[in-house]
VEXTI-854198 format. One line per field, with one value per residue: residue in one letter; x, y, z of N, C-alpha, C in turn. Coordinates in nm, 4 decimals, padded with zeros to 6 digits. Layout:
aa <- A|...
nc1 <- X|...
nc2 <- Y|...
nc3 <- Z|...
cac1 <- X|...
cac2 <- Y|...
cac3 <- Z|...
cc1 <- X|...
cc2 <- Y|...
cc3 <- Z|...
END
This chain:
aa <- X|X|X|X|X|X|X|X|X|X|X|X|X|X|X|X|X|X|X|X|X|X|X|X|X|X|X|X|X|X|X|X|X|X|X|X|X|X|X|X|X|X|X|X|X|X|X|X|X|X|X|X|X|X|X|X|X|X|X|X|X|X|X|X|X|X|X|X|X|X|X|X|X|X|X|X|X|X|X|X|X|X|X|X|X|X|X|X|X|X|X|X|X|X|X|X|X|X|X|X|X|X|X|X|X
nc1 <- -04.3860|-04.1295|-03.8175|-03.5915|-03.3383|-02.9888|-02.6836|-02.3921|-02.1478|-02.1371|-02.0231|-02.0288|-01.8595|-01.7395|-01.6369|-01.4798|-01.5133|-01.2653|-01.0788|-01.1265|-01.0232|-00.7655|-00.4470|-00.1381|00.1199|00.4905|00.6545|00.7402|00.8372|00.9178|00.9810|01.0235|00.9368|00.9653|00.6394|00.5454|00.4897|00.5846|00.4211|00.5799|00.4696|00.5452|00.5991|00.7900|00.9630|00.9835|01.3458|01.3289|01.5138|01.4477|01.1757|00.8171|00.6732|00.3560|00.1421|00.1597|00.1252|00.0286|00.0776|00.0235|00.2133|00.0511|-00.1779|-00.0090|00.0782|-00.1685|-00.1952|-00.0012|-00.0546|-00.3009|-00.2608|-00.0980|-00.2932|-00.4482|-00.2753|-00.2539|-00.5125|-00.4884|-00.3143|-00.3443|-00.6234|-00.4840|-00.2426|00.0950|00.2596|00.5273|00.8514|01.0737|01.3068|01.5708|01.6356|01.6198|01.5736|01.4717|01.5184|01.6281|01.5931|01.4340|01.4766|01.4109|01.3735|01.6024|01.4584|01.4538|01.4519
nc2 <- 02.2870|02.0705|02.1050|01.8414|01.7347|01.6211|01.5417|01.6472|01.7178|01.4015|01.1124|00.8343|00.5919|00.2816|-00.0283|-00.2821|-00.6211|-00.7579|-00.6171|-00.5259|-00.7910|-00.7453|-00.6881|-00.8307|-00.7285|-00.6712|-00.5712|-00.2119|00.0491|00.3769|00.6349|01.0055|01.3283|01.6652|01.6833|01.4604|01.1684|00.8298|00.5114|00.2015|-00.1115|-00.4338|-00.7599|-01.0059|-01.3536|-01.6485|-01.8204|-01.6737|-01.4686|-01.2875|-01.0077|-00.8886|-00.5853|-00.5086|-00.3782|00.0035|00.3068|00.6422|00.9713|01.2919|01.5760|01.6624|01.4624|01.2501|01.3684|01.3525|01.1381|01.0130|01.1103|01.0204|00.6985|00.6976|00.8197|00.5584|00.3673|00.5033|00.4306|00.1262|00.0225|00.1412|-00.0448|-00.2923|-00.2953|-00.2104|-00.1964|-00.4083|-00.3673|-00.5546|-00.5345|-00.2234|-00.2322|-00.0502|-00.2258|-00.4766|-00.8591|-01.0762|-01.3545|-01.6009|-01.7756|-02.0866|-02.4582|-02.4892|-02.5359|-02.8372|-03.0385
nc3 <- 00.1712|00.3062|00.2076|00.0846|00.2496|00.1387|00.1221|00.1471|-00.1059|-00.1932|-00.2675|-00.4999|-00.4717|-00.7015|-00.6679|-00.8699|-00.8900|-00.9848|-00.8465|-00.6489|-00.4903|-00.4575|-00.4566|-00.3455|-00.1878|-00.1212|-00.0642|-00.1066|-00.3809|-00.3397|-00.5606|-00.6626|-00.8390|-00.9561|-01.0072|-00.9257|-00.7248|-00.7858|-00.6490|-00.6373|-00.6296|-00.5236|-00.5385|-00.3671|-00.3964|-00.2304|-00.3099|-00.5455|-00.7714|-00.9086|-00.9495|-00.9692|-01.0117|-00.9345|-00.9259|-00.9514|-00.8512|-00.9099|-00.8055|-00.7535|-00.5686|-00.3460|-00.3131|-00.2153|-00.0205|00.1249|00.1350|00.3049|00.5648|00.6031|00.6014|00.7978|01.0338|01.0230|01.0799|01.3797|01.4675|01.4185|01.6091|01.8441|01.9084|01.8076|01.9347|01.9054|01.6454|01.5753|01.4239|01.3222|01.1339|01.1571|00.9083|00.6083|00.3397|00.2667|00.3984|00.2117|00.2545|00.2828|00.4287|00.3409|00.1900|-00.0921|-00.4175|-00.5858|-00.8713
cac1 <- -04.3279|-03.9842|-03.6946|-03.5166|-03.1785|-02.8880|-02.5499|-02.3167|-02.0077|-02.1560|-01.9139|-02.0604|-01.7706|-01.7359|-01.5439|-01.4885|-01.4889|-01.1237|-01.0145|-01.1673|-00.9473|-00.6894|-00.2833|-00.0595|00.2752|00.5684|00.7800|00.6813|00.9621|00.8680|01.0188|00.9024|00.9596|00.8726|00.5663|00.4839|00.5444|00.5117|00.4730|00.5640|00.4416|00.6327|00.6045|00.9494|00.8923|01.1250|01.4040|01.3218|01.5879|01.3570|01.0862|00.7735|00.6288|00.2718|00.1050|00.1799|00.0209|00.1167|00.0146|00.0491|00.2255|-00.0253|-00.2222|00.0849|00.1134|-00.2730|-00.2033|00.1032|-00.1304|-00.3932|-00.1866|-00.0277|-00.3910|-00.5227|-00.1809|-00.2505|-00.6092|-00.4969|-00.2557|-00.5192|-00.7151|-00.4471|-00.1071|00.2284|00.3352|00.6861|00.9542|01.1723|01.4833|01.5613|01.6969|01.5153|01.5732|01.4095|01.5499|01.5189|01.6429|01.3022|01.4915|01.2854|01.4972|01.6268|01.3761|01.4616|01.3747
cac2 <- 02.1559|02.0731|02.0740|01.6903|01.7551|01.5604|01.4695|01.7449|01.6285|01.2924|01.0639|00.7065|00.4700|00.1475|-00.1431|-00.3963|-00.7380|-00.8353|-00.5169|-00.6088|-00.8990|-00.6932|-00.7645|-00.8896|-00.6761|-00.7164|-00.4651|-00.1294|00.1222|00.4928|00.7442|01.1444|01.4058|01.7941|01.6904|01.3513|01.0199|00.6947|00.4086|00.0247|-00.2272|-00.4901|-00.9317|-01.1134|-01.4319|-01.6748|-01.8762|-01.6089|-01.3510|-01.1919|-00.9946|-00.8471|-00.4968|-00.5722|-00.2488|00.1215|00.4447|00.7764|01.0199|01.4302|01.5761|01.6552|01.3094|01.1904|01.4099|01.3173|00.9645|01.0027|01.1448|00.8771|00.6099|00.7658|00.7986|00.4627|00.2526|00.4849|00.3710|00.0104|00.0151|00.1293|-00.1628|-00.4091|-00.2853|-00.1563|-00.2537|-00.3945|-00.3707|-00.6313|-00.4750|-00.1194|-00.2282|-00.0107|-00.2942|-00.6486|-00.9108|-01.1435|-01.4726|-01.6591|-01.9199|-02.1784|-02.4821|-02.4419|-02.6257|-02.9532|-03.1103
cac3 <- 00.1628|00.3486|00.1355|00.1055|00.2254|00.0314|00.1863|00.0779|-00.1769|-00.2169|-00.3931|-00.5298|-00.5456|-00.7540|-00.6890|-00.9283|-00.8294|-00.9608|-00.8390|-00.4479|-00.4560|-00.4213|-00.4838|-00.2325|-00.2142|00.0487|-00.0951|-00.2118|-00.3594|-00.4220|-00.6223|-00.7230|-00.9464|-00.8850|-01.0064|-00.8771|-00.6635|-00.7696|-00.5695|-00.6838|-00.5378|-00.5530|-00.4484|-00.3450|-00.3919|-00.2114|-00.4073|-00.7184|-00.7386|-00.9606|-00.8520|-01.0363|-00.9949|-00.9296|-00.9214|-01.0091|-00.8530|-00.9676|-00.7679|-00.7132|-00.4190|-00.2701|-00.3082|-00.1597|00.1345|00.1832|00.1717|00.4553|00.6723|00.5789|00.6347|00.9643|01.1143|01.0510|01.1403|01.5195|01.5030|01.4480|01.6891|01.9514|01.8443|01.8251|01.9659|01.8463|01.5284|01.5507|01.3320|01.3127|01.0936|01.1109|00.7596|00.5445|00.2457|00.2977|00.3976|00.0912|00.2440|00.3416|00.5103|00.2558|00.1231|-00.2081|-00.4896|-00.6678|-00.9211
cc1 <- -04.1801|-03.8799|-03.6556|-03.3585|-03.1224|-02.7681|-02.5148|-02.1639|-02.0273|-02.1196|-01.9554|-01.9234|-01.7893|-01.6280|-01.5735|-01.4681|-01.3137|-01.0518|-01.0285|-01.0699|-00.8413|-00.5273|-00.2391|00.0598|00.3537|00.6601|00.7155|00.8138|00.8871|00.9649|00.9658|01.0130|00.9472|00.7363|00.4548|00.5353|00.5178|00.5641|00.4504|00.5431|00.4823|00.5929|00.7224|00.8670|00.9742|01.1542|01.4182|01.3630|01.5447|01.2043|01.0062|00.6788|00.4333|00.1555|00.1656|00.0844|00.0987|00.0184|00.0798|00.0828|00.1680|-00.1274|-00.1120|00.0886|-00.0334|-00.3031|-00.1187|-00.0086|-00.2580|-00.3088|-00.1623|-00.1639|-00.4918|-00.3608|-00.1511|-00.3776|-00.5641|-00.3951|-00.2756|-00.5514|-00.6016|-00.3017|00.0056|00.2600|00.5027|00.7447|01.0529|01.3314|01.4531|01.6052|01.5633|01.5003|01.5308|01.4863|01.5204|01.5564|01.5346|01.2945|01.4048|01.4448|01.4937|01.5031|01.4344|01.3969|01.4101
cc2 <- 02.1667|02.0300|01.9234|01.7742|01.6631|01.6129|01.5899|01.6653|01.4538|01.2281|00.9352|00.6170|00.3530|00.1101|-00.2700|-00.5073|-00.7883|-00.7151|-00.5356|-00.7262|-00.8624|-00.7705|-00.7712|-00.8352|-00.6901|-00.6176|-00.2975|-00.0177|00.2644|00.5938|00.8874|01.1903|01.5447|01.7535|01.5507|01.2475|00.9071|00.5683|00.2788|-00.0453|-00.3601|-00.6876|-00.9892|-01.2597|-01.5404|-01.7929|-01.8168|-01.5006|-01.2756|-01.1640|-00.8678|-00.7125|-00.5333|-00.4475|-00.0849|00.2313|00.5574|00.8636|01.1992|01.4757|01.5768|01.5701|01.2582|01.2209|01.3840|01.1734|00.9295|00.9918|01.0281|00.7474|00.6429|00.7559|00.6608|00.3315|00.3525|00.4336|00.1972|-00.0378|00.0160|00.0278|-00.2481|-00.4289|-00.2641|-00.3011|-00.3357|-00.3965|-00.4478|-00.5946|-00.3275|-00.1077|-00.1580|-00.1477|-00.3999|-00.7525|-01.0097|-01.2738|-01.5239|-01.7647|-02.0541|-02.2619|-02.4824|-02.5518|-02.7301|-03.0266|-03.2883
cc3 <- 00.2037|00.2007|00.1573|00.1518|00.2179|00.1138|00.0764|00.0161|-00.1270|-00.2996|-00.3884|-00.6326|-00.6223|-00.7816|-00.7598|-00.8626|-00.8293|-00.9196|-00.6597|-00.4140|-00.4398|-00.4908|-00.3611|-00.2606|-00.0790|00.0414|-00.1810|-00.2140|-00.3816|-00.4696|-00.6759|-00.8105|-00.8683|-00.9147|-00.9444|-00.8020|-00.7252|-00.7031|-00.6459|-00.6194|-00.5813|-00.4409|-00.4639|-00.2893|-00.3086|-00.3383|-00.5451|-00.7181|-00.8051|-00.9502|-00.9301|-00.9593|-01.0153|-00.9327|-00.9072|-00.9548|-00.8757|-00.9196|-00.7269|-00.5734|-00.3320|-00.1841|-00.2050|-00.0042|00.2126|00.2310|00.2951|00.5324|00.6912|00.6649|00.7663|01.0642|01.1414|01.1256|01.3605|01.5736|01.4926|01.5769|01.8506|02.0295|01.9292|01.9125|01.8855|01.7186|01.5339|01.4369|01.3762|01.2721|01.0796|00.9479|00.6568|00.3989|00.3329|00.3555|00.3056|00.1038|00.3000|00.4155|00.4776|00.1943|-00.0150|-00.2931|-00.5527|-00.7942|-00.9896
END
């Protein structure tokens, strides 16, 4: 009788539903340690000079340096795809004026 062969390091994800819906960030800051990075993710909202941290990963250098590279290979596959990314400001900080008029009430 043939053996079944089975997918080697077979990993069964699950995504939650309110977790698929994902967050919306515009700003993300990161900071490390020797032992870790973490990245904030961060929504500027306009008119609200205050601005709420919206998610939290904490992740090991290594995680980190796997996620560069991650990241790095799918923004040259979309690029491919769709064309050069631009960058608008070499300003590494935001611009946080949204050109929106002020609110009233």
């Amino acid at each position: 009788m043939a053996e079944q062969k089975k997918p080697k390091n077979q990993l069964n994800i699950e995504l939650p539903e309110e977790v698929a819906e994902g967050i919306y960030s515009n700003l993300a800051i990161i900071s490390h340690s020797q032992s870790e990075f973490i990245v904030d993710f961060i929504r500027l909202v306009p008119n609200v000079p205050k601005a709420k941290v919206k998610s939290r990963i904490i992740l090991t250098p290594t995680h980190a340096k796997r996620l560069m590279r991650a990241l790095s290979d799918n923004i040259k596959k979309h690029e491919a795809q769709f064309g050069k990314i631009g960058e608008t400001d070499p300003n590494p900080f935001p611009n946080m004026n949204f050109n929106t008029p002020t609110a009233q009430a």
